[in-house]
C-alpha positions in Angstrom: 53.8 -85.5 -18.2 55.9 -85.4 -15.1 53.0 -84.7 -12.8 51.9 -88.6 -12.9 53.6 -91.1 -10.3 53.1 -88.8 -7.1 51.2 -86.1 -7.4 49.9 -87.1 -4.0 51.7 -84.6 -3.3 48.4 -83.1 -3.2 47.2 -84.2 0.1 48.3 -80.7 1.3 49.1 -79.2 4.1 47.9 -75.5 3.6 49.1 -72.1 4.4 48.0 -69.1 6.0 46.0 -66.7 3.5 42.5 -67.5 3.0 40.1 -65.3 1.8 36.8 -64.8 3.5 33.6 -63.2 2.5 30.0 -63.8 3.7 29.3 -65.8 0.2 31.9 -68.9 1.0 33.1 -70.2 4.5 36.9 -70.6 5.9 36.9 -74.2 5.1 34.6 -74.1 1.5 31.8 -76.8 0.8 31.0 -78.7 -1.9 28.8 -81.8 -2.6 29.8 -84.8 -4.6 27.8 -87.5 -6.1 28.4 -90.9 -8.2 31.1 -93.1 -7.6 34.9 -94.1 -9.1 36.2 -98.1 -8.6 33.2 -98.0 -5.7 34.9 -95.4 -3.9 32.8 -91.8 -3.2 33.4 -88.6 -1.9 32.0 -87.1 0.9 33.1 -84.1 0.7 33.6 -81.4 3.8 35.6 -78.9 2.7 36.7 -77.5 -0.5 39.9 -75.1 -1.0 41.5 -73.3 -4.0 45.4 -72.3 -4.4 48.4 -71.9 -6.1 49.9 -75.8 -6.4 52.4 -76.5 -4.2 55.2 -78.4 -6.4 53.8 -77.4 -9.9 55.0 -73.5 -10.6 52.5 -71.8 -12.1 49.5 -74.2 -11.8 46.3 -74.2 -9.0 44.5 -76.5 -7.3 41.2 -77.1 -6.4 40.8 -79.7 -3.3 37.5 -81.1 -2.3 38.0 -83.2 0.7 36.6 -85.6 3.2 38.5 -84.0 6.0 38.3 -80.4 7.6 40.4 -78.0 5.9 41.2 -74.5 6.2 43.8 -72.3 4.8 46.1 -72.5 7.6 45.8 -76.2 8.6 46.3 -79.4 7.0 43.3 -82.4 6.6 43.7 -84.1 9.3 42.5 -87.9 9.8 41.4 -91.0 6.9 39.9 -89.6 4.0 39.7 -89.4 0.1 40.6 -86.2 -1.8 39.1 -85.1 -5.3 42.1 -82.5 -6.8 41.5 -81.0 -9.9 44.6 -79.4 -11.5 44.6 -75.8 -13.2 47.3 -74.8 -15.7 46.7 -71.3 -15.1 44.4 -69.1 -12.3 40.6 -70.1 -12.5 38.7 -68.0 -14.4 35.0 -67.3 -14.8 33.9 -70.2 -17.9 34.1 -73.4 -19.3 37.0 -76.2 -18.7 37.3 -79.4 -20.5 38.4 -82.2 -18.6 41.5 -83.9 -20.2 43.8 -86.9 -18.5 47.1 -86.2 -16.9 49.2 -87.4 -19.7 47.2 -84.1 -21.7 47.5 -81.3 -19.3 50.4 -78.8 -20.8 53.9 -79.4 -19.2 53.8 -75.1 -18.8 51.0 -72.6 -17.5 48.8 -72.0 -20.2 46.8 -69.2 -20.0 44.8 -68.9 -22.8 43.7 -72.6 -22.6 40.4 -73.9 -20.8 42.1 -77.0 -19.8 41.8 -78.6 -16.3 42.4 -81.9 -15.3 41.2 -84.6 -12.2 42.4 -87.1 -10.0 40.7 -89.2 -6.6 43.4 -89.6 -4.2 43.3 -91.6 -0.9 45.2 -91.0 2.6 49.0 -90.6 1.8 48.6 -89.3 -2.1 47.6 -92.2 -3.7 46.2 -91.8 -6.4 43.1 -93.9 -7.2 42.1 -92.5 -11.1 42.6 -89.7 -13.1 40.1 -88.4 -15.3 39.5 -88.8 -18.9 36.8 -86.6 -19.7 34.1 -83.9 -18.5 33.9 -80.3 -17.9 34.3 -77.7 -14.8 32.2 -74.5 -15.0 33.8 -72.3 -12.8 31.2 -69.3 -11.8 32.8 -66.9 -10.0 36.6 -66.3 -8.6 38.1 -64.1 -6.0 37.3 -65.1 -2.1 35.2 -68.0 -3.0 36.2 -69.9 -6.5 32.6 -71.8 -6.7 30.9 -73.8 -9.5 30.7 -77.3 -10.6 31.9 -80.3 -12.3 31.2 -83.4 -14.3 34.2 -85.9 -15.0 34.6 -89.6 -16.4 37.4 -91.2 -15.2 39.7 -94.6 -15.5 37.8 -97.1 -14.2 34.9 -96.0 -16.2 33.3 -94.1 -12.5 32.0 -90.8 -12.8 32.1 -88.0 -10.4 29.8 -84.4 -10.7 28.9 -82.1 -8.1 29.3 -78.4 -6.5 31.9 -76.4 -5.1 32.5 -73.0 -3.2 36.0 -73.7 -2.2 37.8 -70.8 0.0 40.5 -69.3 -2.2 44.1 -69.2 0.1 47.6 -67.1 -1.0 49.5 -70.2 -0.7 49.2 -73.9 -0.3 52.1 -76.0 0.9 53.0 -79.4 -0.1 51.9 -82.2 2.8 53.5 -85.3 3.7 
């Protein structure tokens, strides 16, 4: 699929339009815990969006850097991206790889996928298997995760990641 090679794309720089109620806070949250090619996450913030380069996909971003809807991660830090190929929904996701996620929006499909990214877009792995429950949507997209990835490391953990209008594409 065309989205392998540089979708560090995804280190983003976001725009203005996040929502905001009492249940999930400008920046999100979420908590990661395990370990890919020795390399964890400590996550601080957590958004949700419409990708930036990939028409009709979303992204979910858990981050080590502060993030809100209206400015970029700033400073070192890893990012944990999962890829949508159509608006979150309340239910189940498979985990696929990259190479698996459709090439178009597929609505009707509970398909997500993963990838660990360093400073710059790099990316580190992509993940081969696992799920995403996705609880609720709206203001705050929150659930949580379990994934396998290359490199045989595996990542699970929690998210209520601040849902923004736009996101832009950083550096």
């Amino acid at each position: 699929m065309m989205m392998m090679g540089r979708v560090g794309a995804l280190l983003l720089s976001w725009a203005t339009g996040c929502g905001g109620d009492e249940e999930c806070k400008a920046g999100g949250e979420a908590t990661v815990q395990g370990s890919v090619e020795g390399r964890t996450v400590d996550a601080v913030s957590a958004l949700y969006g419409p990708h930036p380069v990939f028409d009709g996909f979303f992204a979910l971003v858990i981050d080590e850097r502060t993030m809100t809807c209206d400015a970029p991660p700033t400073g070192a830090g890893k990012s944990l991206v999962f890829i949508f190929c159509a608006p979150a929904a309340a239910r189940d996701y498979s985990m696929v790889g990259l190479e698996d996620l459709p090439e178009q929006p597929c609505p009707d499909l509970a398909v997500a996928t993963g990838l660990l990214e360093e400073e710059g877009g790099s990316d580190v792995a992509s993940a081969m298997s696992g799920s995403l429950t996705v609880d609720s949507t709206g203001s705050c997209v929150a659930g949580m995760f379990s994934t396998t990835f290359t490199g045989g490391g595996q990542l699970g953990g929690s998210f209520r990641a601040a849902a923004c209008e736009s996101l832009a594409a950083g550096p």
